[in-house]
C-alpha positions as CSV (number, residue, x, y, z in Angstrom):
1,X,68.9,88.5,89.9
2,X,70.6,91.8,91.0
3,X,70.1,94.3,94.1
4,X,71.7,97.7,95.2
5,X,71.1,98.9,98.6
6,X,70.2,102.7,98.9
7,X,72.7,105.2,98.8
8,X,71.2,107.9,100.7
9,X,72.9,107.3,103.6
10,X,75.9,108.4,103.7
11,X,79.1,106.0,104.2
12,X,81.3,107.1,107.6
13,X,84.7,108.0,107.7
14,X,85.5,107.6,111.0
15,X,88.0,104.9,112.8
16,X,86.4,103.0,116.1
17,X,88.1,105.4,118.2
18,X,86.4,108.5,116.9
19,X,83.2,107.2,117.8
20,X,83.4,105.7,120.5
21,X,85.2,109.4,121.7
22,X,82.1,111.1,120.2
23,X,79.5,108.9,121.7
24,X,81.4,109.1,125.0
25,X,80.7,112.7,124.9
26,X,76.9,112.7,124.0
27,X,76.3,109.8,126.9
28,X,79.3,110.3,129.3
29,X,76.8,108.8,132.5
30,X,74.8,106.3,130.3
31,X,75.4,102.7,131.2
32,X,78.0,100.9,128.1
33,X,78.7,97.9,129.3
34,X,77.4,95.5,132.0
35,X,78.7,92.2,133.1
36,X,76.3,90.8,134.8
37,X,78.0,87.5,136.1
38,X,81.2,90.1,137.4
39,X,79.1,92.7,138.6
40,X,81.5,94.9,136.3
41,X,79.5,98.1,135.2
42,X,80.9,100.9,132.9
43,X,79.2,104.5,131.8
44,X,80.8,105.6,128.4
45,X,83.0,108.1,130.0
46,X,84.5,105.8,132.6
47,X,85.1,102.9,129.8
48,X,86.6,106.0,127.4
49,X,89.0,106.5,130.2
50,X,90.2,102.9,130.5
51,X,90.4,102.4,126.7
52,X,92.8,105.0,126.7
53,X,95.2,103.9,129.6
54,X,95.0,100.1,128.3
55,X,96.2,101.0,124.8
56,X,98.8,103.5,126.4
57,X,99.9,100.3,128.2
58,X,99.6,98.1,125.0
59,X,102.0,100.8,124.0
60,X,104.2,100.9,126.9
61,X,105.0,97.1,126.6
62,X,105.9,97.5,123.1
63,X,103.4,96.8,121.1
64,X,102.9,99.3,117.6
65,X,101.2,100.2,115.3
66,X,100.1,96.8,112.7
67,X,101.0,94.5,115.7
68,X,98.2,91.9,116.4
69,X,97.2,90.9,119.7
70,X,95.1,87.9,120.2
71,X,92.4,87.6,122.4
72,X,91.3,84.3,123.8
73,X,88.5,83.8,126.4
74,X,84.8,84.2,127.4
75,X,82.7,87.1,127.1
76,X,84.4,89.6,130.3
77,X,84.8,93.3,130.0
78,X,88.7,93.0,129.5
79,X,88.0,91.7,125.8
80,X,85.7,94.6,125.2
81,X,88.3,96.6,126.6
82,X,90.9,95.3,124.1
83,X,88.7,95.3,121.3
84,X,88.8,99.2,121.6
85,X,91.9,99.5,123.2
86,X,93.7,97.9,120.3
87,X,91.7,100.0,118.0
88,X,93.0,103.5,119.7
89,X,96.5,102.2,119.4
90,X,96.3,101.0,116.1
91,X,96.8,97.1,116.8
92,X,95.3,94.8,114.8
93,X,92.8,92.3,117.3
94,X,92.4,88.7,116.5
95,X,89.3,87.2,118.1
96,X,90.6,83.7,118.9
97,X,87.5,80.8,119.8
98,X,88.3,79.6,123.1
99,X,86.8,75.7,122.3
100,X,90.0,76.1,120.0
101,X,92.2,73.1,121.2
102,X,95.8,73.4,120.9
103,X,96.8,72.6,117.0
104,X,94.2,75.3,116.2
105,X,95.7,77.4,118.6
106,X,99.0,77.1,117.5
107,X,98.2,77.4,113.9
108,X,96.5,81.0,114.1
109,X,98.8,82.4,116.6
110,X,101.6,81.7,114.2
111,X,99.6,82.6,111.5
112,X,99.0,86.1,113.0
113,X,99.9,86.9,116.7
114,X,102.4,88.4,118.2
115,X,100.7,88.9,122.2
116,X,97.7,86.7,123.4
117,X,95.3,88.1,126.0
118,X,94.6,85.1,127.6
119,X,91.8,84.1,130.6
120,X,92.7,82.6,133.2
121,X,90.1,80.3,133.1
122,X,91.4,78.7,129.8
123,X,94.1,77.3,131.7
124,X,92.8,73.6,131.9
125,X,92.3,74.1,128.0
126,X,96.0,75.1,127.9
127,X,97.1,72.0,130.1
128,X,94.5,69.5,128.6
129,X,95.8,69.6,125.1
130,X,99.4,70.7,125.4
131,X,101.9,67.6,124.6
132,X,103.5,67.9,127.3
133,X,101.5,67.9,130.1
134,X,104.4,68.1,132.8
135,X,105.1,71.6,132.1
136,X,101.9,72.7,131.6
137,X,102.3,76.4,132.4
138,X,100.5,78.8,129.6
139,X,103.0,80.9,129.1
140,X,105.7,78.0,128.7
141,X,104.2,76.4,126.5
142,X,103.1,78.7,124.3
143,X,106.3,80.6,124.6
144,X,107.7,76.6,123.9
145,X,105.5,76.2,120.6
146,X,105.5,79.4,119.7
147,X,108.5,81.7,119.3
148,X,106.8,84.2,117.5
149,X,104.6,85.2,120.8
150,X,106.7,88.0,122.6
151,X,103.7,89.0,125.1
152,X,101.6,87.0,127.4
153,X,98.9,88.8,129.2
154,X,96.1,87.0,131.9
155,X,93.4,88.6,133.3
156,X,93.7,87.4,137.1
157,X,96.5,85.4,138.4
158,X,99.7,86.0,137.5
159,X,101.4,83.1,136.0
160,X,105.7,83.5,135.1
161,X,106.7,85.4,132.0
162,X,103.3,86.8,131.9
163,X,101.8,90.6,132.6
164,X,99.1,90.8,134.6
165,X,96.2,92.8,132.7
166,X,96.1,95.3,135.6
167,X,99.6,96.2,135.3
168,X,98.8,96.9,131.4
169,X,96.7,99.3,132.3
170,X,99.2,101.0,134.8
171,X,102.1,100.7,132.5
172,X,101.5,104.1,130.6
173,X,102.4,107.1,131.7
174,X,102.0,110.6,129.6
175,X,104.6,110.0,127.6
176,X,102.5,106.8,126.5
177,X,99.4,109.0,126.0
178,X,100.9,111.1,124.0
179,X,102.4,108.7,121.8
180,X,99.3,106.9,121.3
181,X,97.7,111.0,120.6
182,X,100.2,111.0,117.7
183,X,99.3,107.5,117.0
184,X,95.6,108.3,116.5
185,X,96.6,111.1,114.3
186,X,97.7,108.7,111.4
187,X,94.8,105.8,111.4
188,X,93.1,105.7,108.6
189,X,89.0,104.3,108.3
190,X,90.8,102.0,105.9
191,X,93.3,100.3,107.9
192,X,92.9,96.6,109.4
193,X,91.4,97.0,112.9
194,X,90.4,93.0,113.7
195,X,91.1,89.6,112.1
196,X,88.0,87.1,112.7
197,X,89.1,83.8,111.7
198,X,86.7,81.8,109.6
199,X,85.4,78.5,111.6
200,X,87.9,76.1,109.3
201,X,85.2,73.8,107.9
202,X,86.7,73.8,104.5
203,X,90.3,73.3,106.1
204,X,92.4,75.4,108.0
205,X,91.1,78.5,109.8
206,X,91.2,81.5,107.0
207,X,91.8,85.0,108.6
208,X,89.4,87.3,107.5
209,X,90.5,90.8,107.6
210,X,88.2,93.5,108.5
211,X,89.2,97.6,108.4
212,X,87.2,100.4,110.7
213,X,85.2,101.0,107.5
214,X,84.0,97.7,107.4
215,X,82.9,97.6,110.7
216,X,81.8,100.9,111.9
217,X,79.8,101.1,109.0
218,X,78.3,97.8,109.1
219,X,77.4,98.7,112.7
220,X,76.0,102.2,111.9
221,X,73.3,100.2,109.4
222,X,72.5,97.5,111.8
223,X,71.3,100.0,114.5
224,X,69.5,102.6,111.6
225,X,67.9,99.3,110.7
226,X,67.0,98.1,114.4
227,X,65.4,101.7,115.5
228,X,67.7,102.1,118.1
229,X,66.8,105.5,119.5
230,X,68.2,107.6,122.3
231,X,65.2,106.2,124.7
232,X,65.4,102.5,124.3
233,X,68.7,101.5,123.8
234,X,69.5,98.4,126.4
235,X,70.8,95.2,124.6
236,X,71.4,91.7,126.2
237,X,74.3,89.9,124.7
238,X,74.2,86.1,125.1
239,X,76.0,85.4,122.0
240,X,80.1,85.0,122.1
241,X,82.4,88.2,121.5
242,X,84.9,86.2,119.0
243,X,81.9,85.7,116.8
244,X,80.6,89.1,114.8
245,X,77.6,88.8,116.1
246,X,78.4,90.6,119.6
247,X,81.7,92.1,118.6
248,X,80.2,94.2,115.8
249,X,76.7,93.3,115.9
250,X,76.7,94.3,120.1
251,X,80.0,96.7,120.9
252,X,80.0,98.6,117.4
253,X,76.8,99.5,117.5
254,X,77.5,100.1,121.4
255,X,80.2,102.7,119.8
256,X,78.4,104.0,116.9
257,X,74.4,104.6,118.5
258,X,75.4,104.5,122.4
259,X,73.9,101.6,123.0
260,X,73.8,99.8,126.0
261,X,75.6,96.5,125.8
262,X,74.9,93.7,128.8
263,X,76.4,90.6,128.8
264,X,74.5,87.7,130.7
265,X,77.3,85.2,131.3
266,X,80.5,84.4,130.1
267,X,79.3,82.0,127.8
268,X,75.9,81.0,126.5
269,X,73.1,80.2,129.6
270,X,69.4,80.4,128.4
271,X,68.7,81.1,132.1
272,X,71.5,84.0,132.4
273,X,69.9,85.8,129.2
274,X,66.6,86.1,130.3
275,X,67.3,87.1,134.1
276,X,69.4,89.9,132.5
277,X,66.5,91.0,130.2
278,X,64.2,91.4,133.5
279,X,66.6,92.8,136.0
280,X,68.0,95.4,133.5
281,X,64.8,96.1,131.5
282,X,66.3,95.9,128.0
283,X,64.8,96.2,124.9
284,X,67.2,94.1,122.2
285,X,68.0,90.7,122.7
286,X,70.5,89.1,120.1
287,X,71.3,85.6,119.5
288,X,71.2,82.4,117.3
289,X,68.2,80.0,116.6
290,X,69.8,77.5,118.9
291,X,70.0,80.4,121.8
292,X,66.1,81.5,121.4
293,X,65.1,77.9,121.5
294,X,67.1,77.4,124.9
295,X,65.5,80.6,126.4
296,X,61.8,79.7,125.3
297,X,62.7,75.9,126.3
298,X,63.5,77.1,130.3
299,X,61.1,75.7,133.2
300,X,60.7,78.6,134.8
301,X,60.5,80.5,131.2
302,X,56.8,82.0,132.6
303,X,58.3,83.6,135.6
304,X,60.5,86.3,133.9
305,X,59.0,89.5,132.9
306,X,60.2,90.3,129.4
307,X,57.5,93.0,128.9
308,X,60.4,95.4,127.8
309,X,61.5,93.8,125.0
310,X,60.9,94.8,121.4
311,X,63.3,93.4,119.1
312,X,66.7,92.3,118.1
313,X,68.4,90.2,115.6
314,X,68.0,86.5,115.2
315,X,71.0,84.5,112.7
316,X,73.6,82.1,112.3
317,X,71.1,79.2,110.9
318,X,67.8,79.5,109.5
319,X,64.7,80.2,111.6
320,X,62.3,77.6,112.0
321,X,58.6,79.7,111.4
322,X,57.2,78.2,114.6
323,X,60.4,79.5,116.6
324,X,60.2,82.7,115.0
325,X,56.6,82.8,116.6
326,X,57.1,82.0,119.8
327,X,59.9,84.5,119.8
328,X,57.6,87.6,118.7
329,X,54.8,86.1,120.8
330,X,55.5,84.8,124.0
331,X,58.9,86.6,124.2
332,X,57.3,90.0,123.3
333,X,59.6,90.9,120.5
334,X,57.4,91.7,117.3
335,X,60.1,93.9,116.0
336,X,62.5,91.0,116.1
337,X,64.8,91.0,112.5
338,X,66.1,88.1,110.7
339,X,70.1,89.0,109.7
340,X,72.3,87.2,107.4
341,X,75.8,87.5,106.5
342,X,79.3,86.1,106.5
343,X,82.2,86.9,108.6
344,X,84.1,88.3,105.4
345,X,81.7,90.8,104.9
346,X,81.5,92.4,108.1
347,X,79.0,90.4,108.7
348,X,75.7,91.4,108.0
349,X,74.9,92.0,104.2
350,X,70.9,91.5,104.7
351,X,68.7,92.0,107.1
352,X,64.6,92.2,107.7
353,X,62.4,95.3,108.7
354,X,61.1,95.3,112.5
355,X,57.5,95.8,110.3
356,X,57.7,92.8,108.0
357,X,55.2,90.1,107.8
358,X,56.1,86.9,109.8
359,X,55.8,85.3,106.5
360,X,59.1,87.4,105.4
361,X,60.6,87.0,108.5
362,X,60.8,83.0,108.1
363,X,60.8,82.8,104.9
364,X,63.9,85.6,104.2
365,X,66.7,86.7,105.2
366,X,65.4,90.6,104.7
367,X,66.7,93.1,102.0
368,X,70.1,94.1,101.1
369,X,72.2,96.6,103.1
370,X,72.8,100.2,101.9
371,X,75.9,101.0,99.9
372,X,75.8,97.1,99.1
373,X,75.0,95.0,95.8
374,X,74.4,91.2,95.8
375,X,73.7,89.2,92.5
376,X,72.8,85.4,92.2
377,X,74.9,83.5,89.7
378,X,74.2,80.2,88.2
379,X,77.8,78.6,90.3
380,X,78.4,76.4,87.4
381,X,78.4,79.0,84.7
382,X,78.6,81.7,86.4
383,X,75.9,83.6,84.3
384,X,73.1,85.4,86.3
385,X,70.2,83.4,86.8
386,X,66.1,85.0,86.9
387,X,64.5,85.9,89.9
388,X,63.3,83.7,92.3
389,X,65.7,81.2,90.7
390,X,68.5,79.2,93.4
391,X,72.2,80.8,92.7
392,X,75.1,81.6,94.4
393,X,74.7,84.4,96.1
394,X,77.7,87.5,95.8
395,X,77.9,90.4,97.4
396,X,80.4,93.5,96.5
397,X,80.2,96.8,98.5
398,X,82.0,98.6,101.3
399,X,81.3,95.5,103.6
400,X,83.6,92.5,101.7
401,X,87.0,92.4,103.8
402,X,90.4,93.3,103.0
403,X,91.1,89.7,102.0
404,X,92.4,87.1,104.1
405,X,95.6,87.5,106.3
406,X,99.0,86.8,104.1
407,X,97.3,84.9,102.1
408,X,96.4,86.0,99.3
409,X,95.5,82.3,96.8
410,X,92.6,81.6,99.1
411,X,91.5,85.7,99.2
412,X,91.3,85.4,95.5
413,X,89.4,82.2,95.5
414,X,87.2,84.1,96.8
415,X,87.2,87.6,95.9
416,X,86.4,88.5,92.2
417,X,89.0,90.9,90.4
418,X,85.6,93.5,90.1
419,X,85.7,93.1,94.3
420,X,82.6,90.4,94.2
421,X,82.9,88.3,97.2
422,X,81.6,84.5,96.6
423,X,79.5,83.9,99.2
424,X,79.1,80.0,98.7
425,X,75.5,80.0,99.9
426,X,72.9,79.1,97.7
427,X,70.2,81.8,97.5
428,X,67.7,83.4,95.3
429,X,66.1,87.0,95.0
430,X,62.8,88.2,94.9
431,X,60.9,91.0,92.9
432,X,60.9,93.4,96.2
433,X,64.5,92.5,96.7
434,X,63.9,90.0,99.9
435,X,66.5,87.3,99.8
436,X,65.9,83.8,100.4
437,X,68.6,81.5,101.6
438,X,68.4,77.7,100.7
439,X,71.9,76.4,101.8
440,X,75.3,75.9,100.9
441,X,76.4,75.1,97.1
442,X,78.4,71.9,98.2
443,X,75.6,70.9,100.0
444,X,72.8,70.7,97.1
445,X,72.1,67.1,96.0
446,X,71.1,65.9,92.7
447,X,69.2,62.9,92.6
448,X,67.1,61.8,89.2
449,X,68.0,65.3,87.6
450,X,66.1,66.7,90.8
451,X,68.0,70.0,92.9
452,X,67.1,68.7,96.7
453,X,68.3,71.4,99.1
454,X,69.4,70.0,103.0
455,X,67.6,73.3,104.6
456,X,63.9,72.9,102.8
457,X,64.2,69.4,104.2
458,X,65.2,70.9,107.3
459,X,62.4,73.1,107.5
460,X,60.0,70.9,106.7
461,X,60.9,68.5,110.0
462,X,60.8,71.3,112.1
463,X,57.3,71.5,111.6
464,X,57.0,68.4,113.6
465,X,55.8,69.3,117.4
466,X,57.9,66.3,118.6
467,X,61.5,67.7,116.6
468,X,63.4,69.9,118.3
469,X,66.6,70.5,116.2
470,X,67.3,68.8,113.0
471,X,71.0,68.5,111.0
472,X,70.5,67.0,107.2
């Protein structure tokens, strides 16, 4: 069982900045980002112009070239804004998941960080699970656990020791711009742009290591694959910017295509979503299984007019066929894509066709990525297995990640000397290439001799009109 993705299109060279400048100049008055709960809206041109000043003052208070700044909070414009202001500068951005309570905290900012962008709104977070609760200050007691944290900035109210994000982006002046001109003039494509760290289920949180290649490149594919086109290019965002989902999956593809990017809420409200698809006419809708099944599940569900919707990308968990359904039917998004991939490669590795049959659209995952190669291996032996037979699933390409941060045991645990990443999933391949994925190796159970995969079972309960969710 082997695939390779087309090569026909060609791989990009460019670093986030570049496109983001180039797009900024073919759509300078098209809409880039809307927050819809913060009535913040941004044309390319005006967000182009605050990128710059915030990674002049990222600059200005220090910060270099290779430095990583953290960002910790909800979906608001400000992390959108670091995302690409970090980028232009040539920081490194570490998506942090705010439901991280304090030991995770503390383990990845000393891992990695040297600032934290940090909402305001996390606060109680801070205060809830800091061991001492009678100096319960942010900045304290991060500053307190963690020495290696020289910058604090919040996004409203000022708290002591901190910098308030609108004085970052009055703290450079033209010397600053010019120094991050010269700045720009030595990134490279391949040079670390964002650390996404891994969700820690197999221990501690593992930071995976991403470079502009990686991720303008997996973001170019995922809109040539969508059918993004100059006309009907409005996406609602309900899923969460530390996840790649909506940080490459939404504001890539934002950079690369000129996509539209609108945010419904800060976090995840069924309600919020679909309001934003009807007021702002969009025609992509991303999100999880979970996410879809909370927006068909709403009351007043009949009430919103979702008549401009045509697809978008559905992953995270499998998709229960009667789900996927509802979504192309009574959502009105036939051209709605099944994606799968892992946060060490980029993410996305395989994804459906807007055209395919519902039957490959529940059943699959879709086909490999261009400029991408996946194999299924038997995960004892490691010796290829037939098609259509259950293996672990690897994938090599321009996609797999640097390796993990400063550590580089666990990147070789999982990184092959030939550059094979070991995905862990169990999968198997068909004779048109479409990708099936069963579950996780370490989940399989044997029983009598007999392989008996946890998602099949899964599957086969959803099928149940009274079963909502299911976890085997």
């Amino acid at each position: 069982s082997y695939v390779q993705g087309a090569v026909d299109i060609p791989l990009l060279t460019k670093t986030t900045g570049q496109c983001l400048e180039e797009t900024a100049e073919r759509f300078p008055d098209r809409d880039a980002l809307v927050f819809c709960r913060d009535g913040v809206r941004k044309t390319f041109s005006q967000f182009k112009e605050e990128v710059d000043q915030a990674a002049a003052g990222l600059l200005a208070l220090g910060l270099k070239k290779g430095d990583r700044l953290g960002m910790w909070g909800p979906n608001n414009y400000e992390w959108v804004l670091m995302q690409f202001a970090t980028a232009q500068a040539g920081i490194i951005l570490v998506s942090v998941n705010p439901a991280y309570q304090a030991l995770e905290l503390e383990f990845v900012i000393r891992k990695v960080c040297m600032a934290l962008a940090v909402d305001n709104s996390l606060k109680e977070v801070i205060v809830k699970n800091s061991k001492d609760p009678e100096k319960a200050q942010p900045p304290r007691i991060l500053g307190r656990l963690l020495p290696d944290l020289s910058i604090v900035i919040t996004l409203d109210s000022k708290l002591p020791g901190t910098f308030l994000m609108g004085e970052v982006l009055e703290a450079g002046d033209s010397g600053h711009i010019k120094q991050l001109r010269a700045v720009q003039q030595t990134l490279s494509c391949n040079e670390p742009i964002n650390i996404q760290f891994t969700s820690g289920t197999t221990g501690s949180p593992k930071g995976a290591t991403l470079s502009h290649r990686n991720i303008v490149n997996n973001a170019n594919l995922i809109g040539l694959r969508l059918g993004i086109t100059e006309q009907d290019c409005r996406l609602v965002l309900p899923a969460p910017l530390y996840h790649c989902l909506a940080s490459v999956g939404g504001c890539m593809v934002m950079a690369v295509h000129g996509l539209s990017c609108i945010f419904s809420s800060p976090s995840f409200e069924g309600k919020a979503a679909l309001e934003a698809v009807a007021q702002e006419k969009c025609s992509f809708l991303h999100g999880t299984p979970t996410m879809f099944i909370d927006m068909l599940s709403q009351p007043d569900f009949d009430s919103y007019d979702l008549s401009t919707l045509r697809g978008g990308v559905i992953a995270g968990s499998p998709v229960p066929p009667e789900i996927m359904k509802m979504v192309m039917t009574r959502m009105h998004m036939p051209e709605i894509v099944v994606a799968y991939g892992t946060t060490e490669n980029s993410p996305v590795t395989f994804m459906g066709f807007p055209n395919d049959s519902i039957a490959r659209k529940t059943e699959t995952v879709g086909c490999v990525f261009p400029h991408t190669e996946a194999k299924i291996e038997d995960p004892e032996t490691g010796e290829p297995v037939p098609l259509n037979t259950p293996g672990e699933l690897l994938v090599r390409g321009y996609c797999v990640m640097l390796g993990y941060w400063d550590d580089p045991s666990k990147t070789s645990e999982v990184v092959t000397a030939e550059r094979w990443y070991k995905t862990g999933d169990l999968a198997s391949l068909d004779e048109h290439g479409y990708c099936r994925i069963i579950g996780r190796c370490k989940d399989m159970i044997i029983r009598g001799g007999e392989n008996i995969y946890p998602a099949e079972i899964e599957q086969f309960l959803h099928t149940h009109p009274k079963v909502e969710e299911v976890q085997v």
